[in-house]
N, C-alpha and C positions, 0 to 999 in steps of 0.2 A: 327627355321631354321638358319645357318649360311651361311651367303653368304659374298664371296670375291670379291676384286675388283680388276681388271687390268688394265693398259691404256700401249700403248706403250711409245718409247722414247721422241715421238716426242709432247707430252703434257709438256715435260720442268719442271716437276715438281720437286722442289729441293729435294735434297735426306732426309733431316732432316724433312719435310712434311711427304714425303713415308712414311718413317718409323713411324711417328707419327700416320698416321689415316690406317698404314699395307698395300698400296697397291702396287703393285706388277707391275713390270713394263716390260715390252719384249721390246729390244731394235731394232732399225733399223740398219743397217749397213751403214758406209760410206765405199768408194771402191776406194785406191789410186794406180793406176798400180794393183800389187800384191796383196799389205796387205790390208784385211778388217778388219775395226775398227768394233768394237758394240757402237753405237753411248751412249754417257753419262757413258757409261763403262771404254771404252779401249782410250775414246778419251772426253775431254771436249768441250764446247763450246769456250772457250777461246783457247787453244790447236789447234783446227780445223782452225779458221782464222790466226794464226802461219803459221802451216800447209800452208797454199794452197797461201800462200806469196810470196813460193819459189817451189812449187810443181804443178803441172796442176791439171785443179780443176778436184775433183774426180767423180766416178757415186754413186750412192743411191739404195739401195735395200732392201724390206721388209723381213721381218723375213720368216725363212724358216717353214713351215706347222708343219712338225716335233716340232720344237720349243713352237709350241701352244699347241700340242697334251701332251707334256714332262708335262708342267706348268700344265694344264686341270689336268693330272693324279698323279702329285702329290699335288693338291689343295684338289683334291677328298679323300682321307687320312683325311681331318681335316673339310671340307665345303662339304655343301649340294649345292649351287649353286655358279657361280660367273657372277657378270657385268664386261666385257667386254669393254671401251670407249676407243675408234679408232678414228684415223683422216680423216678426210674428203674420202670416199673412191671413187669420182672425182678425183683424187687425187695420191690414192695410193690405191694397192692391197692387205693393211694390214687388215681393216674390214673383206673384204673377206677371208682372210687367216684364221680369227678367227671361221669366218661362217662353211668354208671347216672343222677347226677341230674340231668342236663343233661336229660335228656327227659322230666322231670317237673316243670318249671316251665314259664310263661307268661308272656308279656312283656319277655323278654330271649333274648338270645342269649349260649351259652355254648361257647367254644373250648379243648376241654380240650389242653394241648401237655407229652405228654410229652417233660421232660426227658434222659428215658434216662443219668441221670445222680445226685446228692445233691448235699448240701453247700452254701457258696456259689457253688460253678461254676452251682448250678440258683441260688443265688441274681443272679448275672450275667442270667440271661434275665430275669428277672421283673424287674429293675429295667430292663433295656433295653426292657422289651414296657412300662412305664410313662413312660418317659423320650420314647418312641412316642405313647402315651397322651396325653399332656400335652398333645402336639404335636397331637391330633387327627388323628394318620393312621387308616385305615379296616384293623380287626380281624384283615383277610384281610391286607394289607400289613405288620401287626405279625409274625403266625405265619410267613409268607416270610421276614420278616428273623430270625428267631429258628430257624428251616431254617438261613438260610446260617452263621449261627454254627455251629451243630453242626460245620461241616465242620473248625472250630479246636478245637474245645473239648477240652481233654486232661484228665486226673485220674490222676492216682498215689498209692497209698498204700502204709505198712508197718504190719504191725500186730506187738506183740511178743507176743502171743500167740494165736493160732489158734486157740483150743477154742472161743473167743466166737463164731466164722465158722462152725465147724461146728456148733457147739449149734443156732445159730439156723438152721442150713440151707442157709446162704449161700453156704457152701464142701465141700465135699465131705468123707467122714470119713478117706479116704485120703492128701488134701491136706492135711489138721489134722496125720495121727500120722505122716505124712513131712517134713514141718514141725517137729514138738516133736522127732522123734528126732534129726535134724541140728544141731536151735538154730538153724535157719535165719531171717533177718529177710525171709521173700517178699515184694516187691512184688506189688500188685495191679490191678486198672486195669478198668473197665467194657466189656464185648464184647457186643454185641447185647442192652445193656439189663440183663448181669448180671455179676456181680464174679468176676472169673477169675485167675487167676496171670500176671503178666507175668514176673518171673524171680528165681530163689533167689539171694538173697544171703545171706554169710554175717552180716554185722555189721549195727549201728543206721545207723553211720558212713557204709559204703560201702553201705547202702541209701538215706539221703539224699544223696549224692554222683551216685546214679545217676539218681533224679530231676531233679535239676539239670543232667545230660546231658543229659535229655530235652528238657529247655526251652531251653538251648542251641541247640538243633537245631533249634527250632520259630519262636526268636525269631532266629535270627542273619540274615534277611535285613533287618533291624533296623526292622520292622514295628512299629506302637505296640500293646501287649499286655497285658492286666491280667491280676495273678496271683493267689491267697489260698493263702497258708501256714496250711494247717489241722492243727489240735492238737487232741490227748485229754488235756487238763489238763496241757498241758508250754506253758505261756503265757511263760514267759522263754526256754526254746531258744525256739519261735518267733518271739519280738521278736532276738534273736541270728541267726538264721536272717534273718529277715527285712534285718536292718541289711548284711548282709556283700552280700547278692544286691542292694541296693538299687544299690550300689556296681558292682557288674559290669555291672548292664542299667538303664543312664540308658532305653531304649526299653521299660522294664517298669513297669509300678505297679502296685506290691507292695501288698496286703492282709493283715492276718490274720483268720482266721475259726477255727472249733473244732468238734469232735464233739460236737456235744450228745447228748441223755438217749437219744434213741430209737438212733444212728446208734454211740454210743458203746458202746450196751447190747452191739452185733453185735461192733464192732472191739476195747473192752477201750481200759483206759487207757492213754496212754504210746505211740498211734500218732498217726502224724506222715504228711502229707502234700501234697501242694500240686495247686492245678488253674490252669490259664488259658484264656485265650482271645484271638484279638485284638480288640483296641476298632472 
C-alpha cells in the first residue's frame, strides 16, 4: 500500500525537508485588507513580520474545503491512502476541513490525525508518519505510532505581548488585561487541544529559564529526544539559545524552527518557545 502524507502550513516545516521525505503541504492563508497570502507560499515568515511593521496586523483563515478535496483527488492518481497531520483543532478549523473532505473523495483513503498541537512539534509527526511511509508500513500502524508520541510531546511558549491572543480569541480578555497590567512574561502550553496559561512569570529571562526546566525534567532519564526552539523573528537568540542547550543535553537534537505568518499573527513578535518529543 502506498500512503501519503500531508500536514498544513502551520507545522513550519522547511521546504528542503518536504521535499526530502515528499510530504505535501496545504497552506493557511494570511489576510491583509484585500490581498490573501498562502501562508509559506506567497508570503515567508521572515516577510510577514516586514509586513505587519507598517501594516495593521492581518486575520487568518484555513484552507478552503475545496482545496482538501483538489489534493485528496489527485493523491488518489498515485496513493492508496494518505495521513493527514493538522494543528491543534482547539485552535483552528483546519483538522475538520480535512475530516469534511475526507468523505468526498473516491479512491483513496484518508486519515485525518489531529495533532492537538502547532509549530514544528506537529511538524515531528508528519515527518515521522513519512519516515513510516517510506518504509511502507500500513496507514493504521503509522496513526498508532503517532498516538504513542503524543504521550512525549510537550510545547511551551512566551509571548511578550498578550493582546494578539486575545484579539484573536485564543486567550481570554481577562488573561490579556491581567497580563499587560503586571508586565507579566506568561507561559503558555496546549490543554485539551487549546492554549491556556501554564504560569506567570515575571521577565523574558526567567520565562525561558523555566522552559528549560521543563525539559530537564522530561529528558533526564537520558532518553534520545528531539527538540525545536521556535522564534517570532528573534533568529540569533535562538541560534544562542540553541548552542548553550546543545551543550547540556548530548541526549537532545536541538532544532530551530519559527512562528510563521498565520501562528505569529496570534502570538506577536519577539515570542519564544521550544517543543520536543522523544525520538
Amino acid at each position: 500500500m502506498r500512503t501519503a502524507v500531508v500536514t498544513d502550513s502551520t507545522a513550519y516545516i522547511p521546504k528542503e525537508l518536504r521535499d526530502k521525505w515528499n510530504i505535501h503541504m496545504i497552506p493557511l492563508n494570511v489576510i491583509f485588507g484585500n490581498e490573501v497570502y498562502r501562508e509559506e507560499i506567497d508570503i515567508t515568515w521572515s516577510q510577514f513580520y516586514e509586513e505587519v511593521k507598517t501594516k495593521k496586523l492581518p486575520t487568518t483563515s484555513q484552507p478552503p474545503i475545496g482545496q482538501f478535496v483538489a489534493l485528496f483527488e489527485q493523491l488518489a492518481i498515485e496513493y492508496d491512502a494518505v495521513i493527514c497531520v493538522h494543528l491543534s483543532s482547539g485552535i483552528s478549523g483546519t483538522y475538520q476541513g480535512a475530516v469534511t473532505a475526507s468523505t468526498m473523495v473516491e479512491g483513496i483513503k484518508v486519515y485525518p490525525f489531529d495533532s492537538e498541537i502547532s509549530c514544528m512539534v506537529q511538524g515531528f509527526y508528519a515527518i515521522e508518519a513519512a519516515e513510516w511511509a517510506a518504509r511502507g508500513e500500513e496507514p493504521e500502524a503509522i496513526i498508532s505510532r503517532l498516538e504513542d508520541l503524543k504521550q512525549s510531546a510537550r510545547a511551551y511558549f512566551m509571548v511578550d505581548d498578550l493582546a494578539h491572543l486575545q484579539r484573536g480569541g485564543r486567550l481570554s480578555g481577562a488573561a490579556a488585561f491581567i497580563g499587560s497590567l503586571l508586565q507579566v512574561k506568561p507561559l503558555l502550553h496546549f490543554v485539551d487541544k487549546t492554549i491556556v496559561p501554564f504560569e506567570k512569570i515575571r521577565t523574558r529571562k526567567k520565562a525561558m529559564k523555566r522552559i528549560v526546566d521543563l525539559l530537564d525534567v522530561d529528558v533526564a532519564s537520558g532518553s534520545a529526544y528531539k527538540a525545536v526552539i521556535i522564534h517570532a523573528n528573534r533568529e540569533e537568540e535562538a541560534k544562542e539559545w540553541q548552542n548553550e542547550l546543545a551543550a547540556l543535553y548530548p541526549n537532545v537534537e536541538f532544532s530551530i524552527g519559527y512562528f510563521g505568518a498565520v501562528i505569529g499573527t496570534h502570538l506577536g513578535e519577539g515570542s519564544m518557545g521550544m517543543g520536543w518529543m522523544k525520538k
